[in-house]
N, C-alpha and C positions, 0 to 999 in steps of 0.2 A: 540558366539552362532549363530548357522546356521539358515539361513534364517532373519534375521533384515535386512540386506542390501537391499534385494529383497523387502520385506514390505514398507520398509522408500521409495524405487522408486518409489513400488505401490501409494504411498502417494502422493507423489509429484508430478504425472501425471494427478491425479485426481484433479488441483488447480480448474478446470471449473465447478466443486459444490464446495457446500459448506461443510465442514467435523467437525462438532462439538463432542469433543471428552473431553472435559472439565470436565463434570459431572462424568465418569471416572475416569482422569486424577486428580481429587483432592481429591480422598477419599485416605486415608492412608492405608499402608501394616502394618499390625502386624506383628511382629518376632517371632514366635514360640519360647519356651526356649529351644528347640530342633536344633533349624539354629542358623549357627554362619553368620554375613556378615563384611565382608574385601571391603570396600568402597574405593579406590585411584581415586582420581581425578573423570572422565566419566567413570572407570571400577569397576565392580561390582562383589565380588566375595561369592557365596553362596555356605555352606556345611551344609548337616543335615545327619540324619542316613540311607539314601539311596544313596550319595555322593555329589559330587560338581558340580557347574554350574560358568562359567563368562563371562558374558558380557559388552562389550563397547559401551557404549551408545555417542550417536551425541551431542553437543556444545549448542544447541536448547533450552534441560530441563537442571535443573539440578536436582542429586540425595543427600538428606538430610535423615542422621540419628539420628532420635529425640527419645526421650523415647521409646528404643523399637517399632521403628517404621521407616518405611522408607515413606520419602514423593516427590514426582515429582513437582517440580513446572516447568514453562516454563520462559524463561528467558525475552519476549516481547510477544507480540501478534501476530506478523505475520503469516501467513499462515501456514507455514513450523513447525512452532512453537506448534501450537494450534495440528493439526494431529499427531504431534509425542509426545505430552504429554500424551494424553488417549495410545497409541501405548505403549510407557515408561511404564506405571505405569502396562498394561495390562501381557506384559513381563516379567517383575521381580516380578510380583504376581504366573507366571506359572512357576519359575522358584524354588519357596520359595513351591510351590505344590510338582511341582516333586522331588524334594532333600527330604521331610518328607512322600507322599504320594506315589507320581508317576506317570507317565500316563500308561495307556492300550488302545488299538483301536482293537476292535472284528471284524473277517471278516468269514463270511460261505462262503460254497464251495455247491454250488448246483451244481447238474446232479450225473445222474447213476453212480458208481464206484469211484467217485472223494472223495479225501482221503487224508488227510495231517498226516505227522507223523515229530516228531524232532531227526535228529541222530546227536551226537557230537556237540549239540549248534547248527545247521543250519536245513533248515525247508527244508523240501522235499513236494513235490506235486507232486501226482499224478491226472492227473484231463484230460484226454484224449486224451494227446500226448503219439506219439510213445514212449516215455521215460518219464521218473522224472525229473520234474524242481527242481532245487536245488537253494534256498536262502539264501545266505553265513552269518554264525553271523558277528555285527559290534561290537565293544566295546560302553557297556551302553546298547545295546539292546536284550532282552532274545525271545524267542517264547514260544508256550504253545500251545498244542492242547488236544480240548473238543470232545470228542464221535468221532473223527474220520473228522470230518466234519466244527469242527470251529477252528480258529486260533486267540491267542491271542498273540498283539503283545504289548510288557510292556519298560517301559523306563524312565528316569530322566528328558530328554527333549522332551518336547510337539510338538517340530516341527520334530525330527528324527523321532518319535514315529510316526506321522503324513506322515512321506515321506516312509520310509518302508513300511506303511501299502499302499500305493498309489504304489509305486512299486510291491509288491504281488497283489495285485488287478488287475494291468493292463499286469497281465501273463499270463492271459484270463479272460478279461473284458466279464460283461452281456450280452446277446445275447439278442436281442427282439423281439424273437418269442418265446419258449420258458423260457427264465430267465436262463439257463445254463453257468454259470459260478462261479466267483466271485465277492462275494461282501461285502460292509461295511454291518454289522447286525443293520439290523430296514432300510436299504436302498431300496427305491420303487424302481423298475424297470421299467421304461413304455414301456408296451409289444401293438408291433404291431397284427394286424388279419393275419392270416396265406394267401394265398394265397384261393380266393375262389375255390371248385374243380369244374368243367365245367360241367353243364350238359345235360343229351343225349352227341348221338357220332354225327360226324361229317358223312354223306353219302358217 
């Protein structure tokens, strides 16, 4: 699963706070009678009616399956330990989401003209370059576009779902004077004052 390795770094750079993640980290995951899970060892492998996800997890926690239930515990206290329990449990909860649910990330398309449409599974923008930006389908990830102007980006994993939609965003990132571009929907843009115009002329 993309993106844990990155996290777990994040984690372990931050040891100069403190990271309590415990209260998380010990509430149990229910199993849908919908998800199957294939447990070996630290890999974890999840299927339901939207498909499959797996991941391996770090030596730190370990993963228990109890009565229809998956549970994290962490194996000592150490530092390393405690940040990647909550982390753990957080993971294979988005993972048992998107395999029965799914994820979605909404992005509009402010300014004049600007216009998304889907041909052949990949996303086209139009949005005020000389040409059409073209966003290639990946496997697992669909588009969607609403009135012309919003894009939905849909997927099994929360973190792809998550990097797509940050990729299309930054193919022309918000302008702040204005607000002209792309953006996440319900995302503020903090807009500068325009330049003030001068007044009277110069002799």
């Amino acid at each position: 699963m993309q993106g844990i390795k990155v996290l777990e770094e994040k984690l372990f750079v931050t040891f100069g706070r403190k990271v309590n993640m415990s209260r998380i980290g010990k509430q149990p995951i229910l199993i849908p009678s919908t998800v199957q899970i294939n447990l070996n060892n630290q890999k974890l492998e999840v299927s339901g009616p939207k498909g499959s996800l797996s991941a391996s997890f770090r030596p730190e926690v370990k993963i228990k399956n109890e009565q229809n239930q998956l549970l994290v515990e962490r194996v000592n206290d150490e530092r390393l330990a405690k940040s990647l329990h909550g982390l753990t449990r957080t993971l294979i909860a988005n993972m048992i989401t998107g395999v029965t649910e799914g994820w979605t990330k909404e992005l509009e398309l402010v300014g004049v003209g600007y216009r998304a449409q889907v041909s052949n599974n990949n996303l086209i923008l139009n949005i005020g370059y000389s040409h059409p930006v073209e966003i290639k389908s990946e496997s697992g990830i669909s588009f969607e576009v609403k009135g012309n102007n919003k894009v939905v980006v849909s997927g099994i994993d929360k973190g792809r779902v998550g990097q797509v939609a940050a990729v299309i965003r930054k193919v022309r990132e918000p302008e702040p004077y204005k607000g002209k571009g792309i953006r996440y929907a319900g995302e503020i843009v903090r807009r500068k004052p325009g330049k003030a115009a001068k007044v009277g002329g110069g002799a």
